[in-house]
N, C-alpha and C positions, 0 to 999 in steps of 0.2 A: 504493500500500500504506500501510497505518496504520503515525504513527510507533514505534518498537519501541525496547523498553527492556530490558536484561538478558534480549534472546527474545522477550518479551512485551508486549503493544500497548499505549499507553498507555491504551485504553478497558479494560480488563481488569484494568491498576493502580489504575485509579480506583474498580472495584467490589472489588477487594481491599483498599484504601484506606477507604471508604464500612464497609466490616466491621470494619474493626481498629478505627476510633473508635468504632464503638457500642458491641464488647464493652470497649475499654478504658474506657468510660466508667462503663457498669456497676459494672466493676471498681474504680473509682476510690470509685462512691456503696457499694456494699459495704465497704470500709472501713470506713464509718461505724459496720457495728453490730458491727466488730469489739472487744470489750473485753476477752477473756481468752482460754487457751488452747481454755474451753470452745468459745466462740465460733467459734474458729480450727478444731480443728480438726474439733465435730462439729455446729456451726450451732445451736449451743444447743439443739440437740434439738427441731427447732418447726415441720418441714416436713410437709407434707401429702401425701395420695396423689400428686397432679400431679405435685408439685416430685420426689418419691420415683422415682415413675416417669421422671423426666425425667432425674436423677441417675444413679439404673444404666441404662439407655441411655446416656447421652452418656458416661459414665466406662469403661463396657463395649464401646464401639465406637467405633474406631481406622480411622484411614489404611491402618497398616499389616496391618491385616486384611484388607481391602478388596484391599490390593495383593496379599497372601499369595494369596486366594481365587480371585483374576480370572488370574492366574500361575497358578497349577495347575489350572483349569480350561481354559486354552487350551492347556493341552496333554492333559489326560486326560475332560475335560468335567464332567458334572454332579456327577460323585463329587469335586473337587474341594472341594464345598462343603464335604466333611468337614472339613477345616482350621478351621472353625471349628462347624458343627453337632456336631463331639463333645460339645459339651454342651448338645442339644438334649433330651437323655435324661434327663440330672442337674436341668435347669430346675424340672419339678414338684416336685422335692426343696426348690426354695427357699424354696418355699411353709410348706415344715414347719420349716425351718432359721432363717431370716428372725425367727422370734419367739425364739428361742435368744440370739441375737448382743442382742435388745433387752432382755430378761429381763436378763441378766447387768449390763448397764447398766456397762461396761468403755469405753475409748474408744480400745484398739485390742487388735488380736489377740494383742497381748505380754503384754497384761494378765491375758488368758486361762489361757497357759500359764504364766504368773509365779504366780495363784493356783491352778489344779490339778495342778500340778507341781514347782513352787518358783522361787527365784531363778535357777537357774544358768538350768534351762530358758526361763524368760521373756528370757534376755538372748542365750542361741542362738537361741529366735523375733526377738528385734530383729536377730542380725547376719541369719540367712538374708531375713527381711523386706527389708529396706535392700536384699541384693542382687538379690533379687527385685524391687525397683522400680525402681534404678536398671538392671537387665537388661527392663523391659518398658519404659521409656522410652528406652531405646538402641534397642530394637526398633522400636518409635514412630517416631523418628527417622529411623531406616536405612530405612523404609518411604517415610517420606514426603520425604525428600530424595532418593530415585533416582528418585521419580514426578514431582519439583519439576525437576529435572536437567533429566528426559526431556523433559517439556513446551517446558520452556526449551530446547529442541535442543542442550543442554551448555555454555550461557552463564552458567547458574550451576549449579555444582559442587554434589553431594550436599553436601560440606565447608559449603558456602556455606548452603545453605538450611537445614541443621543450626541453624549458629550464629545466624542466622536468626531461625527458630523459637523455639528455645529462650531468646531475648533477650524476645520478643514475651511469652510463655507464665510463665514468671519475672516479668516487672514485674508481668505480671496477680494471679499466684498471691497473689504476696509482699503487695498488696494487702490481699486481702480472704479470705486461706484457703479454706475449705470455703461458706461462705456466699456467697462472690464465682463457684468451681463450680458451685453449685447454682441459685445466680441465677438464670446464662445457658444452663443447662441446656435451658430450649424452644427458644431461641433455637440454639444449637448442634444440638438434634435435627432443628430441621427443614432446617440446611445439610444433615445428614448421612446426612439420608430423598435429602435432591435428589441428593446425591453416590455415593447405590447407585442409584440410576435414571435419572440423566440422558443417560449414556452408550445405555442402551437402543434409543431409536427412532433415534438417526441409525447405530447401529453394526448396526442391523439392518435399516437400509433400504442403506445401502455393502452388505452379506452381500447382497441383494437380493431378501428377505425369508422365512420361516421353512423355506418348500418350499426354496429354495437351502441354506439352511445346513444341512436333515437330508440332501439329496443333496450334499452336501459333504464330511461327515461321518463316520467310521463307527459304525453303530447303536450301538455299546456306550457310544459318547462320550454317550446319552442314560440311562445309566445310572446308580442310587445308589453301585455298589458298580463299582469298577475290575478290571482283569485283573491289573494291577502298579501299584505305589505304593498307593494307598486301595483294599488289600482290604478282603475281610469280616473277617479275623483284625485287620488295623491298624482298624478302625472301632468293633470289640468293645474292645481295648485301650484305645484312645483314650478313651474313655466310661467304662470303669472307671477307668482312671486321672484323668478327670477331674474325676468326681466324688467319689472320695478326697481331690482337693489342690484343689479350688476353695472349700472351707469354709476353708481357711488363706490364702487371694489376703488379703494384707494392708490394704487399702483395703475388705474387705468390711465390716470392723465400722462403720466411719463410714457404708458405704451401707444398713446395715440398722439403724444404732444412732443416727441421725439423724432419724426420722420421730417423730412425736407421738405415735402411738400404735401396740400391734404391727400393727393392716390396715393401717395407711399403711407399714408395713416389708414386711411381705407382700406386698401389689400392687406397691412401687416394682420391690423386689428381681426380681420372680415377672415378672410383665409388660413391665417394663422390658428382663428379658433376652428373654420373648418377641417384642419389637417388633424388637430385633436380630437373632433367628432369621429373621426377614418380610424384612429390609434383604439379608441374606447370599443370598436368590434374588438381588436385584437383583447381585449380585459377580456370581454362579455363571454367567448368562447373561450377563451382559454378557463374560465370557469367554470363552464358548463365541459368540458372535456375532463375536468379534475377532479370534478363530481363523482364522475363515473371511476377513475382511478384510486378513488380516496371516497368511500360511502358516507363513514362515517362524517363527514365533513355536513352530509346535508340532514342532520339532525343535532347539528354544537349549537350552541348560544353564539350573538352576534362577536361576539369579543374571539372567542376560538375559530369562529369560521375566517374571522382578518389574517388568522395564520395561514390559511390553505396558498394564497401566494410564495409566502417563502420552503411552506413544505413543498411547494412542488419544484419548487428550484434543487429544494436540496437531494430531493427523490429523484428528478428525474432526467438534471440534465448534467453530462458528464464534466469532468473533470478540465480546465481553463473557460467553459464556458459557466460553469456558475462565476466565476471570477470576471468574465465581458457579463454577468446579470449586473452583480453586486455595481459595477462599474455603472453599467446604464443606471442603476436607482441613484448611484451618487451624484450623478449626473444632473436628473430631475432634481434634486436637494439641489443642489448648488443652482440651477435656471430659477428654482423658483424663491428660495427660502435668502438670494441675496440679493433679489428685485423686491422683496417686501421688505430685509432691510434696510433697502437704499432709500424707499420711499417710504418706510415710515421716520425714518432720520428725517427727511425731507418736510412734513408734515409737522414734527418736533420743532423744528431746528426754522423752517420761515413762519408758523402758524401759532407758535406759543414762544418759545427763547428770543425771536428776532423782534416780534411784534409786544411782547409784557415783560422783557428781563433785559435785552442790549440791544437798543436801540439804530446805535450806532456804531459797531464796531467794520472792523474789511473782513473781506473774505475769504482771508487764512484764516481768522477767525472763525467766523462761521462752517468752515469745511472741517476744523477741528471740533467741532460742536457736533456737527454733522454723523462725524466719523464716532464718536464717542454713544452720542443719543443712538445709533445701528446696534451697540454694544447692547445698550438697556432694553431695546425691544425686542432681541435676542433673546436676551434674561430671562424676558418675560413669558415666550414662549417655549422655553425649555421648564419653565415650572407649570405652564399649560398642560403642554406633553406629558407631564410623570405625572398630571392628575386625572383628566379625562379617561371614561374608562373605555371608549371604542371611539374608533376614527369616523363610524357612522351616527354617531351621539356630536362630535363635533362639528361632521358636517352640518347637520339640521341650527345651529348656533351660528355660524358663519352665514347661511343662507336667510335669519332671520335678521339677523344686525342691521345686515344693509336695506334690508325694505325698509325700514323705519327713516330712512333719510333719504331714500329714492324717489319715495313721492315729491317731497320739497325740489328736490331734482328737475325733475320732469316737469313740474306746473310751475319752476322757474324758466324754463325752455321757452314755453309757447305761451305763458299768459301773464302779463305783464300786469295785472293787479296783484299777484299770488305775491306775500311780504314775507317777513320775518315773526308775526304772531301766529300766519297760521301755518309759516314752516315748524315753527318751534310746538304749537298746538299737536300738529299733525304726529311727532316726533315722539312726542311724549303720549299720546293715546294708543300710537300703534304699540308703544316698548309696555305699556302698564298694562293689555289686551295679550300679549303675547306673551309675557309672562306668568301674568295670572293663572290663565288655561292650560298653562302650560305646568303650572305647579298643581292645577285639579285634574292631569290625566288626559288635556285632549289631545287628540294626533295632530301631527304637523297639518297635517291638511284643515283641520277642522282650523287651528288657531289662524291659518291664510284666511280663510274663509269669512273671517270673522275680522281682522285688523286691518287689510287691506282695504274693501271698500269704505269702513268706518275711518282709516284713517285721510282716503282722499275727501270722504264726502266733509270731515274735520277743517283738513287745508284749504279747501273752497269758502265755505262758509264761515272761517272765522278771517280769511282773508280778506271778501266782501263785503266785511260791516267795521273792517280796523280800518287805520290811515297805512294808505299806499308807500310804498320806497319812495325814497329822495329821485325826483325826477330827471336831476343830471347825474345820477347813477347808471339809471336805467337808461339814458340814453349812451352814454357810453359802456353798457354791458350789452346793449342791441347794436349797437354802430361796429362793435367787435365783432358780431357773429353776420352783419351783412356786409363784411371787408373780407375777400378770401385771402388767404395766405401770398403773399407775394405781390400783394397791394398795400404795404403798409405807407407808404407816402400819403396817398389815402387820409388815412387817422393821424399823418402827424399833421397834415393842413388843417385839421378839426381840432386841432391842441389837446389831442390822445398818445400819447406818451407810450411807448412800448418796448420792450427788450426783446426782441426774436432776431434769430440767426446768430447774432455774435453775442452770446451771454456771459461774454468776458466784465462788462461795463452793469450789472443786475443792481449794482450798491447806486447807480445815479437814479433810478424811478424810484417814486414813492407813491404809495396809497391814498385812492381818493379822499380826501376826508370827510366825514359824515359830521354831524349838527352838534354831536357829542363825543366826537372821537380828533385827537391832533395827528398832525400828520407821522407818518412813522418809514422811516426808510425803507423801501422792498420795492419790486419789481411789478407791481402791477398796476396797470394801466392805468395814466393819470390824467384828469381833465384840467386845463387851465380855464380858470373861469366858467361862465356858462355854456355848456356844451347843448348842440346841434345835433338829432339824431340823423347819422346819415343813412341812408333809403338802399334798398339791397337791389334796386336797379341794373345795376353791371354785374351782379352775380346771375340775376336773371337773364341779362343778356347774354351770357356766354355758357348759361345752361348749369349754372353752379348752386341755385337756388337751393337753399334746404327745407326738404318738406315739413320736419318736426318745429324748426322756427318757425316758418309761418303757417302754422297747422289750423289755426282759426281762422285766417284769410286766405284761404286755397280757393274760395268760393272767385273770389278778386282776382289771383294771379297764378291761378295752374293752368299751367300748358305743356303739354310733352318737353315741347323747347325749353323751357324756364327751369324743370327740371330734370333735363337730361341723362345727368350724372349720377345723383340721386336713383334712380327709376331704374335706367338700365342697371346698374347694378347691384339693386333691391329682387328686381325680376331676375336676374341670374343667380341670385343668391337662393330665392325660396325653389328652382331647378334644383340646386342642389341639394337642398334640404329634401327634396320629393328623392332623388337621387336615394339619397341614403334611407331613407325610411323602406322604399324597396329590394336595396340592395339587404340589406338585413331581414326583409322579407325573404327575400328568396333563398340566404344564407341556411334560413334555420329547415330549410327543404333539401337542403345537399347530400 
């Protein structure tokens, strides 16, 4: 037998070894172009379709999905997949959303709600943010330290590969921020294509091939839609709800507000999460083939069934390729778990430190703030990870966070009376609704069912009868979103102030100021004096129009032409979503 190390052979440490120096290597010349926070944390804004698309895949897909999906699949089958297909439906939405987050030219999601709602709210988006990352890198963790465990036949403890990881993923980050991400971004995508299918042919040649596993099986196990657990009622929820709270996932502004131009935010955003929809077959079968090799699996409790991933690694596949597994899951750890540190430093460090504690310092300063607050939110999700007791108990916590601030979201998009009483109203009924029910036993679905429309019908309504935002606000947060990218001359003749492309210079703009807030150094958009809303005219002309801006006046200004860009690749997008709903139809007939 091969000699063995911590469980693992030493030919399999040597190909997990062979990985960590190239991506640290990377990570080390990434450095180099880091010179300010711009750099840090949105890559100076300079990356292309590839790298775009390379970014949301690798930042979007995790270990601990993987673990989630292949776990509930071996016990319920196809409809497992739901676990992570709920936002197979909201995808073509990114298409239209993607150019929003670039328009606004903000460098994270705090900036957002800080300008269309005010201070207090931009700094309740910074605290839920934070916990929202350091809760999906504990998930991360706890994912991939019981698959690290398993494989290792319990010679290293979840505990163990945790700290681990996270040591590994840290030096990395703390390098080269968002650029050092993005970098290794191909690199990371293709461990993480090999690590959804590599389990496939031997775990379906052990099942003893396709004819065994449907006589194995019962026929419903090849279905979308479950008898218990992923109903049709939880699959409807799920989708609604995730498409309310996935426009607030905190790290999206840097994955759409990072590209050079708005298609390059569009295809990263849009495609990059379609190529994760294409990877999450590979989970769903390799589930349901492990089933049949491993029975007992589909009668464990949900916390033992999250091991059937790493047992099957360690059962079934030979000797250097558990070690190109172990590799691809570190892989995912490192894409995903140093793009929420980056951005939740990000969040920390312009949304609470720059804006209530230093006002004025440069930006060595703040990159050292940056790098340190990465450090805390780390922290934090590594004492997530040793408490939570299954990775499918966290995902339903991560999926509920964000709708409570997606509504505010979305009815500050398109409707220009929605303010800061009935974002903060809204906010606070959906979290005191979703808890409650949640503490008397309802299922996820029941509690969607219940916060969601109460909490927009909340946002409307107390909207409607409070006093409006500051009107030179709103005009310079609407004259943002009907200037396309590469028209900023535009908004400086309107005395709109902006930092994009060269965010070397982030320390000269500062924050509008409101009626009861002084001015405070940072980088977003500034009005001199009374500002002028400017008319989305030229975007119309040239077919750049966004439909979700002007969603109440479509009546006035839609035309195939006006939006073009929009449309055509709204409509190619739900192609492909038919695309995949059949292909997985036909899969489970093979």
């Amino acid at each position: 037998m091969d000699n063995v190390f911590l469980g693992i052979t030493l030919l399999d440490w040597t190909v997990i070894a062979g990985y960590i120096v190239l991506i640290t290597a990377i990570g080390w010349y990434s450095n180099k172009a880091v010179k300010s926070t711009g750099d840090y944390f949105m890559g100076g804004r300079r990356f292309g379709k590839l790298l775009m698309i390379a970014q949301a895949f690798g930042a979007g897909t995790r270990a601990d999905q993987a673990v989630a999906v292949i776990g509930a699949s071996s016990q319920i089958g196809l409809a497992g997949i739901w676990y992570q297909w709920l936002y197979l439906f909201s995808t073509p939405f990114y298409w239209l959303i993607s150019p929003i987050y670039r328009r606004l030219r903000y460098i994270t999601i705090g900036d957002f709600f800080e300008e269309r709602y005010g201070t207090s709210m931009g700094a309740a988006y910074a605290f839920v943010g934070l916990a929202w990352f350091a809760a999906n890198i504990g998930v991360v963790l706890k994912g991939t330290g019981v698959t690290i465990e398993a494989v290792s036949g319990g010679v290293i403890s979840t505990e163990m590969a945790v700290f681990g990881m996270v040591a590994f993923f840290v030096l990395y980050g703390l390098l080269g921020g968002l650029v050092a991400a993005a970098s290794t971004q191909l690199i990371q995508g293709f461990f993480i294509i090999l690590l959804s299918f590599l389990l496939i042919p031997f775990a379906l040649e052990q099942a003893g091939g396709m004819a065994a596993v449907h006589e194995a099986l019962p026929e419903d196990w090849f279905s979308l839609v479950a008898n218990e657990e992923v109903t049709l009622f939880f699959i409807v929820m799920a989708v609604l709800n995730g498409l309310v709270g996935v426009v607030v996932q905190p790290h999206h502004m840097s994955i759409n507000g990072s590209g050079k131009t708005e298609i390059s935010c569009r295809s990263g955003w849009t495609y990059g999460n379609f190529l994760k929809r294409f990877v999450t077959l590979g989970w769903v079968f390799s589930g349901i083939f492990i089933a049949v090799v491993f029975p007992s699996l589909m009668i464990a409790d949900v916390s033992q069934r999250e091991q059937a991933f790493g047992l099957a690694i360690l059962e079934l596949l030979p000797t250097g390729f558990i070690g190109l597994m172990i590799a691809a899951i570190v892989a995912a750890v490192v894409a995903a778990c140093n793009n929420f540190m980056v951005n939740g430093s990000a969040l920390f460090t312009r949304n609470f430190y720059q804006r209530f504690l230093n006002k004025g310092a440069d930006q060595d300063h703040y990159l050292t703030v940056a790098r340190v607050s990465s450090v805390a939110v780390v922290a934090a999700g590594v004492g997530i990870a040793l408490y939570i007791p299954s990775v499918v108990e966290g995902l339903f916590l991560i999926w509920k966070i964000m709708a409570f601030l997606g509504i505010a979201f979305w009815m500050g998009i398109f409707w220009k009376k929605a303010n800061r009483y009935g974002a903060w109203s809204s906010m606070i009924i959906t979290a005191i609704l979703a808890f409650t029910t949640d503490f008397y036993g309802w299922s996820f679905p029941e509690q969607v069912a219940l916060y969601l429309p109460i909490g927009f019908a909340t946002m409307i309504t107390v909207s409607y009868f409070t006093k409006p935002e500051d009107e030179d606000k709103l005009n310079v947060f609407y004259s943002l979103l009907n200037t396309p990218v590469g028209h900023e001359d535009r908004l400086k003749e309107a005395g709109i102030k902006v930092s994009d492309v060269d965010e070397s210079d982030l320390d000269d703009a500062t924050l509008i100021p409101d009626s009861d807030e002084s001015d405070v150094a940072d980088d977003i958009p500034k009005a001199k004096g009374k500002t002028k809303l400017l008319d989305n005219n030229m975007a119309l002309k040239n077919g750049e129009g966004l439909l979700l801006v002007d969603l109440l006046n479509l009546r006035k200004t839609f035309s195939f032409k006006n939006y073009e860009v929009d449309l055509k690749g709204f409509g190619i997008s739900w192609i492909i979503v038919m695309g995949y709903l059949l292909l997985a139809y036909l899969l489970s007939f093979v």
